[in-house]
C-alpha positions as CSV (number, residue, x, y, z in Angstrom):
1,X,0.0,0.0,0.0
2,X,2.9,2.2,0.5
3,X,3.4,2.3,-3.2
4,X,0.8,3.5,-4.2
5,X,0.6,6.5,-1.6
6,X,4.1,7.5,-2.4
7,X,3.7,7.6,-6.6
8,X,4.2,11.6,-7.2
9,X,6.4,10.4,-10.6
10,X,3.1,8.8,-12.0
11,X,2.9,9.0,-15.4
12,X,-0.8,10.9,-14.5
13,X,1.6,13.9,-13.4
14,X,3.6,15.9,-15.6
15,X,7.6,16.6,-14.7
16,X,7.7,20.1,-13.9
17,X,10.2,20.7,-16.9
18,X,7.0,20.2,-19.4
19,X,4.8,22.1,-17.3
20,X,5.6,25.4,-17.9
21,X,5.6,24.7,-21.5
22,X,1.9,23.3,-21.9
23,X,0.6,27.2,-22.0
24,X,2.7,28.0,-24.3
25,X,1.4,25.1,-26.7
26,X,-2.1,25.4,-25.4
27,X,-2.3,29.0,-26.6
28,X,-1.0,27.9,-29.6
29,X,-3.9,25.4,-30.1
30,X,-5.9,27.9,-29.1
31,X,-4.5,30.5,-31.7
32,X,-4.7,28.3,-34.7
33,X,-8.2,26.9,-33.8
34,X,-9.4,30.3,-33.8
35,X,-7.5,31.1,-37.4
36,X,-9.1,28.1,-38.7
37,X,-12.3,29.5,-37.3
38,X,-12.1,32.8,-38.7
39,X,-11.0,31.1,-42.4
40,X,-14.9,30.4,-42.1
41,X,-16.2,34.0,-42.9
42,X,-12.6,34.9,-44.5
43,X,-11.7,32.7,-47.2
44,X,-8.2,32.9,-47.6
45,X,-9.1,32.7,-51.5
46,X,-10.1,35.8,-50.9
47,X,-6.8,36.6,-50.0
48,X,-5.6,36.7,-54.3
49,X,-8.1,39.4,-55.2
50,X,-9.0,42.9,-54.8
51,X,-10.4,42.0,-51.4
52,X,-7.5,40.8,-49.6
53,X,-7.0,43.6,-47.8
54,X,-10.5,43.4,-46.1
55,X,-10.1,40.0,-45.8
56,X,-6.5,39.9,-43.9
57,X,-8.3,43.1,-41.7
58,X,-11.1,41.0,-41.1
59,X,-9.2,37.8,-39.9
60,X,-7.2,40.8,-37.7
61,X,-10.1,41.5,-36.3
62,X,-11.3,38.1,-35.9
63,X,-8.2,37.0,-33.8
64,X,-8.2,40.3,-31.9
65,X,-12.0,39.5,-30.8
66,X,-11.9,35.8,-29.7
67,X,-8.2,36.3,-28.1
68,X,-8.4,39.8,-26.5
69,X,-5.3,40.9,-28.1
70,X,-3.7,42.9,-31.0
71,X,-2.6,41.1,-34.6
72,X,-0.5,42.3,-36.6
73,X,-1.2,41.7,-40.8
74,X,2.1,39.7,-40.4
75,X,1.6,37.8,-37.5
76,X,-2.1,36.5,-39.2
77,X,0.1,36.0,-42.4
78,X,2.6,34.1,-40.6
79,X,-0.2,31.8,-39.1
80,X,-1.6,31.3,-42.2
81,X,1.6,30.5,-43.9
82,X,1.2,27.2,-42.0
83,X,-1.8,25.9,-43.4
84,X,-1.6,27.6,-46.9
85,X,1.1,28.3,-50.0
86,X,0.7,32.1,-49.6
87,X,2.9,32.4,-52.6
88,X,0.2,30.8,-54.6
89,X,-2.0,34.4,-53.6
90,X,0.5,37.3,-54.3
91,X,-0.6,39.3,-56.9
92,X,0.5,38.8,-60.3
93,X,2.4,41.7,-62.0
94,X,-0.3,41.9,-64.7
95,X,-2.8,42.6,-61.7
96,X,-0.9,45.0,-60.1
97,X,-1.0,47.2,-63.5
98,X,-4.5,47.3,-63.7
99,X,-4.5,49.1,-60.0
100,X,-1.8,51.4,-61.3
101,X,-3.0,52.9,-65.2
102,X,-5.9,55.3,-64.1
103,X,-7.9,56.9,-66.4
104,X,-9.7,60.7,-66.1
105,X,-13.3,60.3,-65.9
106,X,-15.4,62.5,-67.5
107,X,-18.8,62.4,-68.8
108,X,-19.7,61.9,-72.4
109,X,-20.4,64.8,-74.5
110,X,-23.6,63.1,-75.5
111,X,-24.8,63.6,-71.7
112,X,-23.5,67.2,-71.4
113,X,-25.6,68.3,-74.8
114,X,-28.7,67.1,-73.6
115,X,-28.4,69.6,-70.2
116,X,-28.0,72.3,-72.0
């Protein structure tokens, strides 16, 4: 009976070495469940169009809610680096010109006769 009394090196226990590390990995549970979460509402296909900038604020946001603390848009990207090829959603240099020629607007001259 002695044995059993006297069995604080159970296996049931943890050493204390590993115990201060189980936060650490627990939080990081916790942060990925809630990424994986948040990819419900924010697709990260969404992530390869004009969008992605909502989309990256919104998984920002997201985290920042259900963790009660601040993301970065790197920190999010970093996290979802694990579970995604992020190089297959940078924009294409084709893409980015599209963004960049901008033409003047004006209305046509058929409109402006019909004022006047």
């Amino acid at each position: 009976m002695d044995n059993v009394e006297s069995a604080p090196d159970s296996p049931a226990q943890a050493p204390p070495s590993s115990a201060s590390s189980l936060p650490k990995e627990q939080s990081q549970v916790e942060l990925e469940l809630r990424l994986l979460q948040a990819l419900e509402f924010y697709p990260p296909s969404k992530l390869k169009g004009v969008h992605r900038h909502f989309v990256l604020y919104g998984l920002m946001e997201y985290l920042r809610k259900s963790l009660d603390r601040q993301f970065s848009s790197d920190e999010v990207l970093q996290l979802l680096d694990r579970f995604f090829n992020l190089e297959m959603l940078k924009p294409e240099d084709d893409e980015k010109d599209n963004f960049r020629q901008g033409e003047e607007f004006s209305l046509p001259e058929s409109f402006l006769n019909k004022e006047e």
